[in-house]
LUMVEXKOL-170997 format. One line per 2 residues: their letters; for each residue z, y, x of C-alpha. Coordinates in nm, 4 decimals. Layout:
N
a = Z,Y,X | ...
This chain:
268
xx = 8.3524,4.4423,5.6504 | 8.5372,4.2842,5.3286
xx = 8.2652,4.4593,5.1204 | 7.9786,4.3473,5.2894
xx = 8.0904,4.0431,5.2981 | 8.1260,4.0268,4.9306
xx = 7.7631,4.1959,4.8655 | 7.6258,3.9199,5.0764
xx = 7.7938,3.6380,4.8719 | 7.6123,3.7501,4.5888
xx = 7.2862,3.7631,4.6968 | 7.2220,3.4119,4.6741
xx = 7.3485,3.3735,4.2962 | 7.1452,3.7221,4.2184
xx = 6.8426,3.5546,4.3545 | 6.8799,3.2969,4.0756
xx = 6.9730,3.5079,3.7844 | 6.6114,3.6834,3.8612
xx = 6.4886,3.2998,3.8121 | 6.6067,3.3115,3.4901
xx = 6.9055,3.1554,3.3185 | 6.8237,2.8007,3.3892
xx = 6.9353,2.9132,3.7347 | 7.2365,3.0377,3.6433
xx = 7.5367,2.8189,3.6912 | 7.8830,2.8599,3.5205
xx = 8.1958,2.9418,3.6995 | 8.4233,2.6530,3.6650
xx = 8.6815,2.8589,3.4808 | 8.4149,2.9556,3.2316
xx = 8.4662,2.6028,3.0002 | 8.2193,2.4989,2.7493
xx = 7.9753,2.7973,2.5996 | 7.9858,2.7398,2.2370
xx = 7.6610,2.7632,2.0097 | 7.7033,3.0209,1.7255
xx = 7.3757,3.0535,1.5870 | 7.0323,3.2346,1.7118
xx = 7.0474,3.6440,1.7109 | 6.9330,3.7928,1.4622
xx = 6.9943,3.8389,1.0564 | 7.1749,3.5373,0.8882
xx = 7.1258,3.6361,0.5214 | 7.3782,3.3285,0.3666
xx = 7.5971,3.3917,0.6082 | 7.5710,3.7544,0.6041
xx = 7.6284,3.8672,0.9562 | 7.4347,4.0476,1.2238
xx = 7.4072,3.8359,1.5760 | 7.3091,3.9581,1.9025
xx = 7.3531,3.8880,2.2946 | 7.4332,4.1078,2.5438
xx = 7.4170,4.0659,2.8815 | 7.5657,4.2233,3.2069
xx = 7.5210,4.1947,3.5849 | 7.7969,4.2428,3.8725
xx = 7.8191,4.5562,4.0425 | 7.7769,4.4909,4.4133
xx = 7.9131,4.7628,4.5403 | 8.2332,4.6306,4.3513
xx = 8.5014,4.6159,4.6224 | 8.6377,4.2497,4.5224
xx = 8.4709,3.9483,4.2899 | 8.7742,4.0365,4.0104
xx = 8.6387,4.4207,3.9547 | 8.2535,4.3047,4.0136
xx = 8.3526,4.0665,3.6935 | 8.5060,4.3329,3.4609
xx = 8.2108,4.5373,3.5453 | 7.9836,4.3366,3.4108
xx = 8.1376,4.2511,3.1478 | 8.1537,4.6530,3.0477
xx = 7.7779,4.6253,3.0963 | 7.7393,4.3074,2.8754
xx = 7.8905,4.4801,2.5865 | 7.7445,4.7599,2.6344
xx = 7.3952,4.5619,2.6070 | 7.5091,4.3626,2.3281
xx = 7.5527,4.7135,2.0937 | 7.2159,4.7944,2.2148
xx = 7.0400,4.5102,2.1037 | 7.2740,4.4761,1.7474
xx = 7.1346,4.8884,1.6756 | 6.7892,4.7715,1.7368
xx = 6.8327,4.4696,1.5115 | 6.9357,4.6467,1.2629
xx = 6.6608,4.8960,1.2236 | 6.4554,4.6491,1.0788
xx = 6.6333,4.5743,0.7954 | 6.5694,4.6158,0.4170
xx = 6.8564,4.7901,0.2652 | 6.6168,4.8088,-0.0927
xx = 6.2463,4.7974,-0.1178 | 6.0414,5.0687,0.1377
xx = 6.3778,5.1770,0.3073 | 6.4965,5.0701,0.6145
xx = 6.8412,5.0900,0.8325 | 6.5728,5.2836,1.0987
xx = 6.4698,5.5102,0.8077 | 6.8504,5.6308,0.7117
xx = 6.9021,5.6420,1.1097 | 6.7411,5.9621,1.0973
xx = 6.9987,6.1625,0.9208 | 7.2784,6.2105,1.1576
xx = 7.5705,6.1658,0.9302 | 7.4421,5.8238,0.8219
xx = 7.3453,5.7336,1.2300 | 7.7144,5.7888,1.3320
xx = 7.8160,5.5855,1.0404 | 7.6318,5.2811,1.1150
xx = 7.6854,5.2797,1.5079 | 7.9941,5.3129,1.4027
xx = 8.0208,4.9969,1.2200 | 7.8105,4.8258,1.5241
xx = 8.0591,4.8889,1.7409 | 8.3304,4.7122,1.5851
xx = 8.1558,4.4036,1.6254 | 8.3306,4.0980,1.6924
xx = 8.2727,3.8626,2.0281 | 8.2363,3.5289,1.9163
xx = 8.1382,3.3707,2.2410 | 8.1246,3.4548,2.6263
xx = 7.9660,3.3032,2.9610 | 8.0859,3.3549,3.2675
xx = 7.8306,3.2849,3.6047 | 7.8911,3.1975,3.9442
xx = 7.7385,3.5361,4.0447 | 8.0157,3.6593,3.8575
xx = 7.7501,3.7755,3.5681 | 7.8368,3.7867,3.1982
xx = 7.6770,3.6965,2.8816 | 7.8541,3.7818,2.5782
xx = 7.7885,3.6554,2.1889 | 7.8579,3.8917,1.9328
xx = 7.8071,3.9798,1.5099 | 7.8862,4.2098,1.2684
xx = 7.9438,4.1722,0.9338 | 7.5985,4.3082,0.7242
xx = 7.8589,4.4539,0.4771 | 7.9839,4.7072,0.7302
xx = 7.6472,4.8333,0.7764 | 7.5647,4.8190,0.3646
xx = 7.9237,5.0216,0.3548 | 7.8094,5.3071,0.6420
xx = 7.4610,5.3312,0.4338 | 7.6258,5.3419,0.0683
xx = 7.8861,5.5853,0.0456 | 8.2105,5.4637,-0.2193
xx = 8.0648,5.6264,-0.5693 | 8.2303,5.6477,-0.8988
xx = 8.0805,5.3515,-1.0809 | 7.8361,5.3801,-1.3000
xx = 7.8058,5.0102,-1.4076 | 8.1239,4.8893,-1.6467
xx = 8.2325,4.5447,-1.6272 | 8.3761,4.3091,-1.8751
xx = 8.6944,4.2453,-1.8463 | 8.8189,4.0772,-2.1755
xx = 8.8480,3.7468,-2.2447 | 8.9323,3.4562,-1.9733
xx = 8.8021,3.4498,-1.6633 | 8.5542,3.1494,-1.6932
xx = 8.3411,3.1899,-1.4055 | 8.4085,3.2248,-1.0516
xx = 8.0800,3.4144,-0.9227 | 7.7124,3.5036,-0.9997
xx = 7.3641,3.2705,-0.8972 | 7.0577,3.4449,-0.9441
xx = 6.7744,3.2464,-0.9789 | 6.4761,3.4612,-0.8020
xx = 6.2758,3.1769,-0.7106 | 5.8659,3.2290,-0.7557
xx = 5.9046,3.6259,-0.7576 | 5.8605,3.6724,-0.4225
xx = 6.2019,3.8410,-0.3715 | 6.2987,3.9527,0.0033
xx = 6.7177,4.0171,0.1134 | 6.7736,4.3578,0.1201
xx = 7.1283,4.4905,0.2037 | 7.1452,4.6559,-0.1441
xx = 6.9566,4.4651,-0.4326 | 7.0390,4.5400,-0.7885
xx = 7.0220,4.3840,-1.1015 | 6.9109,4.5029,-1.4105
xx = 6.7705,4.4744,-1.7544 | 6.4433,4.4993,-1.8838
xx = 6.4725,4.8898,-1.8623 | 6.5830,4.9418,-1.5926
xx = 6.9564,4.9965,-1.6877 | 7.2203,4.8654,-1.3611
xx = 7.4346,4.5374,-1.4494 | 7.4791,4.4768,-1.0830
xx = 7.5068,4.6833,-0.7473 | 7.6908,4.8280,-0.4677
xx = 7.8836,5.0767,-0.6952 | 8.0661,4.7783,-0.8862
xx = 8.2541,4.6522,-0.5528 | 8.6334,4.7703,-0.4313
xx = 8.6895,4.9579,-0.1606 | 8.7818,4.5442,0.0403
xx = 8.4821,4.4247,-0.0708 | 8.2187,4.7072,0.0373
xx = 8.3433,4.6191,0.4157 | 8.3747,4.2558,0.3974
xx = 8.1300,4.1024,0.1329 | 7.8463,4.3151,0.0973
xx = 7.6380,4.3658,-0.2372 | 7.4941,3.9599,-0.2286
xx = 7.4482,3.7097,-0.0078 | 7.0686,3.5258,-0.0083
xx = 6.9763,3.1314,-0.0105 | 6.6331,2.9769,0.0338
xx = 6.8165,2.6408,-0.1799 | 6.9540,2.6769,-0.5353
xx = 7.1541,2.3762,-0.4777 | 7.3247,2.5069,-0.1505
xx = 7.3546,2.8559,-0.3672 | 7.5799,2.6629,-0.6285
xx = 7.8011,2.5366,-0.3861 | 7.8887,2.8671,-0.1828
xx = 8.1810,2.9391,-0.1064 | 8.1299,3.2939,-0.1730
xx = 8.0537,3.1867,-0.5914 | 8.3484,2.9959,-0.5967
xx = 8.3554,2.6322,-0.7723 | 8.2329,2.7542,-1.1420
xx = 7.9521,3.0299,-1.0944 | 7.7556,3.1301,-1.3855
xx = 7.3421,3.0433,-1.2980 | 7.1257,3.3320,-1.4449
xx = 6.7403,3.3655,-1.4432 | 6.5545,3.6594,-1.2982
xx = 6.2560,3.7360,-1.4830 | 6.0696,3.9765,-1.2869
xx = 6.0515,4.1773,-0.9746 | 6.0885,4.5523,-0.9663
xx = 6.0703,4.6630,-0.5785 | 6.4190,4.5264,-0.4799
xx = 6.5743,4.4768,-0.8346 | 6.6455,4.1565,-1.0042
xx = 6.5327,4.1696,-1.3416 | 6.7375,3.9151,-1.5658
xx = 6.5980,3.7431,-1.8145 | 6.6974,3.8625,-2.1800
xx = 6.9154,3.4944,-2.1597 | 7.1021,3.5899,-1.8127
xx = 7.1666,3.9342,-1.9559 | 7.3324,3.8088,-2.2677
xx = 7.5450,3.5435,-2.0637 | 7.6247,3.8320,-1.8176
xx = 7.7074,4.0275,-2.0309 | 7.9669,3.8476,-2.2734
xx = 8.1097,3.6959,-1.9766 | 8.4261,3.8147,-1.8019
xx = 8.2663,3.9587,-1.4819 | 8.5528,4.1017,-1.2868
xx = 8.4566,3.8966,-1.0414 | 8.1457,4.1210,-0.9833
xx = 8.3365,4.3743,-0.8273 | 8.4256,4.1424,-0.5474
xx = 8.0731,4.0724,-0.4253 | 8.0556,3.7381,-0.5602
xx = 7.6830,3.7302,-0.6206 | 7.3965,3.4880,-0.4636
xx = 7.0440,3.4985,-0.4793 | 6.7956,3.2336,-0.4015
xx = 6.4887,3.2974,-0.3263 | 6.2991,2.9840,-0.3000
């Protein structure tokens, strides 16, 4: 009788969750939801985002287990929707995160690193549905597709360290965020890529994080407070070329600071 009961409860809130979520109304112990951006890619930011969402089981014996249900479901969903995401994006010019899916080594890899995403946000309903906010970091995924190689690009590390990070000018070149840009010289010789950064770095900052403002670029948090600016010249699928007066700077700079994925591009 108890579980009937229980199932008929929740047929009125069900009703409304078919309406959509403007029907849905939030238990009271749920508090303010807070906003943490759309889904999707955030390219400055650098992080995957995703929802997932999850419905009670009826046949639930008690409103508590109904809850923890769906919130199994909700994640569940949420891991769904980050993998598709994620197939869509550039990791360098004509190769996709869906492309590499298709070797199984590199697959486990990355849904690995999906599902160590983090819950930023979560919703409770009436119904005693769940919505849950989540992201991962876009270096975890650029880690699972790049394997740790010996580098082949040498920094400089004499002389003081006078800059803090790396700006790359790309505006006008039509340049698109890929996971794993390079840059390089006008022969195609590597100054910058994925093989420079630690072993910290590959899993928390990525290769380079991309800006549509050269202004908001300068003042990143990722560049620090005295990032050198350098020109790219040309486009060459996904790598940078520098202009012959970047190269020079970037070159008889101290650049240790490379190998912490302090690099931004902007793009317009």
């Amino acid at each position: 009788m108890r579980r009937s009961l229980w199932g008929l409860l929740l047929v009125v809130p069900l009703t409304a969750l078919g309406q959509g979520k403007d029907a849905k109304v939030a238990a009271p112990d749920a508090g303010p939801a807070r906003s943490v951006g759309n889904p999707g890619i955030n390219w400055e930011g650098q992080v995957l985002r995703a929802t997932g969402a999850g419905a009670p089981d009826l046949k639930a014996a008690n409103p508590g287990q109904a809850r923890l249900g769906a919130e199994r479901a909700a994640k569940q969903d949420a891991f769904r929707n980050l993998l598709e995401q994620a197939r869509s994006i550039q990791v360098s010019a004509g190769r996709t995160v869906g492309d590499e899916l298709a070797r199984d080594d590199v697959k486990g890899r990355v849904e690995g690193a999906i599902r160590g995403y983090k819950v930023v946000a979560t919703r409770y309903f009436s119904d005693s549905g769940v919505e849950m906010d989540v992201e991962v970091p876009l270096a975890a995924l650029s880690a699972a597709l790049t394997p740790a190689q010996d580098p082949a690009i040498v920094l400089n590390a004499d002389g003081a360290a006078k800059y803090t990070g790396l700006v790359v000018d790309a505006r006008g070149l039509g340049a698109k965020p890929v996971l794993a840009p390079r840059l390089v010289d006008a022969t195609g010789k590597a100054l910058y890529g994925a093989t420079v950064l630690t072993e910290e770095a590959r899993g928390t900052a990525g290769v380079a994080a991309w800006f549509n403002s050269l202004d908001a670029a300068r003042k990143a948090t990722r560049v620090g407070d005295k990032p050198l600016v350098v020109k790219a010249a040309q486009l060459q699928g996904s790598d940078l070329v520098l202009s012959a007066e970047g190269i020079r700077a970037l070159t008889e700079a101290n650049t240790r600071f490379l190998a912490e994925g302090r690099v931004v591009i902007v793009t317009q």
